[in-house]
Every structure is written in C-alpha cells, then in structure tokens.
C-alpha positions as CSV (number, residue, x, y, z in Angstrom):
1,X,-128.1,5.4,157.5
2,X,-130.4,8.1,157.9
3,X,-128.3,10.6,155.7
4,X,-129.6,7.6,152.5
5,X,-133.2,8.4,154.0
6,X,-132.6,12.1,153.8
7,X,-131.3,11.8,150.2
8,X,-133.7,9.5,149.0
9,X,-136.5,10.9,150.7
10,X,-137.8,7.5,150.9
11,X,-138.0,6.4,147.5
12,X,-135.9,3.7,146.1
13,X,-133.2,5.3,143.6
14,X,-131.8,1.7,142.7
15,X,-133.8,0.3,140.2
16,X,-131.6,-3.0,139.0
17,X,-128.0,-4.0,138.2
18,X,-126.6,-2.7,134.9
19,X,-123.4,-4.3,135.1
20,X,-120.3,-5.2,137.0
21,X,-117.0,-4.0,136.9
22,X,-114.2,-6.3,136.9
23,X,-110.0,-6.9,137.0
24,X,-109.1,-9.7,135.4
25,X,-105.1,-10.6,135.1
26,X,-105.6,-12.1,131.1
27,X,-108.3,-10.0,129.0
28,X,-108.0,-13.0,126.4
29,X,-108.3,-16.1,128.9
30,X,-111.6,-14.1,130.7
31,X,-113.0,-13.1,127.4
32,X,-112.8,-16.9,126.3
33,X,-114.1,-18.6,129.9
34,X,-117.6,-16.0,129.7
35,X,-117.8,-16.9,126.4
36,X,-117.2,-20.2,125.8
37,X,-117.8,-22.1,129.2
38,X,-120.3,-19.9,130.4
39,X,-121.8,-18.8,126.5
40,X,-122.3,-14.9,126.8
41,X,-121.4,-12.8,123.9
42,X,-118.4,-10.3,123.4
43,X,-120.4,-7.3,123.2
44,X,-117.5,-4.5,122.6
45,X,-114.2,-5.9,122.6
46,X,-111.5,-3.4,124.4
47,X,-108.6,-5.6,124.0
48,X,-107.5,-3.2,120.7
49,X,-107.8,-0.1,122.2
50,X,-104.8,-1.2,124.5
51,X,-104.6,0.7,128.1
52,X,-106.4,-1.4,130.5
53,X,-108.7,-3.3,128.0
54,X,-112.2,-2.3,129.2
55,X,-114.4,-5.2,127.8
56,X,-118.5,-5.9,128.2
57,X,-119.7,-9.0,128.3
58,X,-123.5,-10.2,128.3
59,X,-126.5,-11.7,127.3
60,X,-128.5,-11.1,123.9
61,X,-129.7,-7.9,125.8
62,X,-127.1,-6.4,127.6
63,X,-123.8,-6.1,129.3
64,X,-123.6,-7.5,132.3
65,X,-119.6,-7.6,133.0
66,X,-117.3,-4.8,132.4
67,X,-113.3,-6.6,132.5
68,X,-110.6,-4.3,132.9
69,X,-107.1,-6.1,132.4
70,X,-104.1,-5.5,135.2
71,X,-101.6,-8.0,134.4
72,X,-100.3,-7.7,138.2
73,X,-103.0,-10.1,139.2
74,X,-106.5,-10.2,140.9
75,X,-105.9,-13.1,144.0
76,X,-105.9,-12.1,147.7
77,X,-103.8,-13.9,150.0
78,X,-107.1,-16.8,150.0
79,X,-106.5,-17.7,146.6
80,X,-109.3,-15.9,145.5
81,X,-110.3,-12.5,143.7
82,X,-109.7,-10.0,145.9
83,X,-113.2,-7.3,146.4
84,X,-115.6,-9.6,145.1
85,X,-117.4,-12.0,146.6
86,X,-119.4,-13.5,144.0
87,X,-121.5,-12.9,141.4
88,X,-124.8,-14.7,140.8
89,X,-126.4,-15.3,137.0
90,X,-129.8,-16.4,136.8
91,X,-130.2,-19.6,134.1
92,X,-133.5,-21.1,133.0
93,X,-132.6,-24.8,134.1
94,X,-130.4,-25.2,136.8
95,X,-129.4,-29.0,136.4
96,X,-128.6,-28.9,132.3
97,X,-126.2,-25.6,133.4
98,X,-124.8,-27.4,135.9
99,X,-124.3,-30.2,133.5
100,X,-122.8,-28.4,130.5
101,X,-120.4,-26.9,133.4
102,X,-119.1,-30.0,134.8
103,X,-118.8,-31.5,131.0
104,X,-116.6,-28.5,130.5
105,X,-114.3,-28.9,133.2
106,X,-115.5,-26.9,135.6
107,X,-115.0,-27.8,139.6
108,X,-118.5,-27.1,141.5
109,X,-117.3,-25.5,144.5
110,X,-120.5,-25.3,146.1
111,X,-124.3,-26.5,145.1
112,X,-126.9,-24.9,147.3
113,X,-130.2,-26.6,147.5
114,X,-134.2,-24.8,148.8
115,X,-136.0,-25.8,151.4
116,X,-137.5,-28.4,149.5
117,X,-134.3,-30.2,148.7
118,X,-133.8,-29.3,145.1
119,X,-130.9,-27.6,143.4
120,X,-131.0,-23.7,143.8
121,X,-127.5,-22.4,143.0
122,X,-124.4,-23.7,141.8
123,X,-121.0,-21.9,142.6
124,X,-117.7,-22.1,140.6
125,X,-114.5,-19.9,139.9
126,X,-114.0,-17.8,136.9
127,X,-110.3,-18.4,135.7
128,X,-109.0,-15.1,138.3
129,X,-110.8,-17.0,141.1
130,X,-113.6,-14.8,141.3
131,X,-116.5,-16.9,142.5
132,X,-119.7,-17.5,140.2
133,X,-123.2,-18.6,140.6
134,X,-125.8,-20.0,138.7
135,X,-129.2,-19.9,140.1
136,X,-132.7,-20.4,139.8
137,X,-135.4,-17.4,139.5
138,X,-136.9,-17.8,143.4
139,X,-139.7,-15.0,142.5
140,X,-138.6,-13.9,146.1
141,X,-136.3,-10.7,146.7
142,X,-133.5,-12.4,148.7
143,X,-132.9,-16.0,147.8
144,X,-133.9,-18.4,150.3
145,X,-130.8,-20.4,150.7
C-alpha cells in the first residue's frame, strides 16, 4: 500500500470512528432495539423526512450509528447482514450488560473471554442480523481475544 504511504506521507490521517452507516429493513423496529434494549438515544430522527429515513443513533455525546431504511431487506444468503461484520460498543461493566441483555431477550451468540479467563466481549444480533458486541476497555490497540 505504498500509494497510502505516499498520501499520508507517514502520518496517521484517521484519528477515531465518528459513526457507522447502516441499512436496516424497519427504521421503527431498529430505532426501538438501539434504544430500548441496547439504551442509546434518538439523536435526529429521519423517519419524517421520508426517502430512505437517515437516522443517528448514540450516546450522550454523539452519534455513533447512521440507519438508512430499504424495505427490500439487509440478510445475505447466511442469515446475516450482508457488508458488516460486526460492530463492537465499549460498556463500563461487562457482566451487568450482559445481564440486562439476556433479561431482555437477547440470544448471546458468542462470549469471548481474556487471557485470564474473564469475560471480554459479548456478541448478539441487532433485529436485521447484524452482529453486535459489547466489550470491555483493554487499554490495548487491538483486543486481545
């Protein structure tokens, strides 16, 4: 990738993830599961300006998910949202938001534990079958899992 050296010169232009963009086949039944299974806030709500619906979704400090509606659907062949692979949130206490998950109906698909055997990451579907993880801060730049 030396043509990403060249334009960069060397210098990191990333500096963090503002948001994600993301179809969803029922602006209403996403808007509910983010916010009340996983409890982020409707932060500008598209669903009246008709055409595809853009929506954000955050945290008290920003957007993190853009949804876009296309009632023709979001699955791949797998049963899952096609483009994606996941999307990982981080959560102060892993166990009570893997609690308040499970309380609310939500199948654990996959629970990921560190090198020291505790609970890291917790992965789920959002109602589209996009996958969805809840993890622990590591304090490390890739996760260790």
């Amino acid at each position: 990738m030396s043509w990403l050296s060249n334009l960069t010169r060397g210098k990191t232009m990333i500096r963090g993830l503002d948001h994600v963009a993301v179809v969803v086949s029922d602006m209403d039944r996403s808007i509910e599961f983010y916010t009340a299974i996983l409890g982020m806030k409707l932060i500008k709500d598209g669903r009246a300006e008709g055409g595809s619906k853009k929506s954000f979704i955050g945290t008290d400090r920003k957007a993190v998910l853009a949804l876009t509606e296309e009632k023709a659907g979001t699955v791949s062949q797998a049963g899952r949202a096609a483009g994606v692979n996941h999307i990982a949130f981080f959560v102060d206490d892993i166990e009570r938001a893997g609690g308040l998950l499970r309380e609310k109906g939500i199948r654990i698909i996959e629970e990921k534990a560190g090198r020291d055997g505790r609970t890291k990451a917790y992965h789920f579907l959002d109602p589209d079958g996009l996958e969805l993880e809840i993890c622990v801060e590591t304090g490390k730049e890739a996760p260790q899992y």
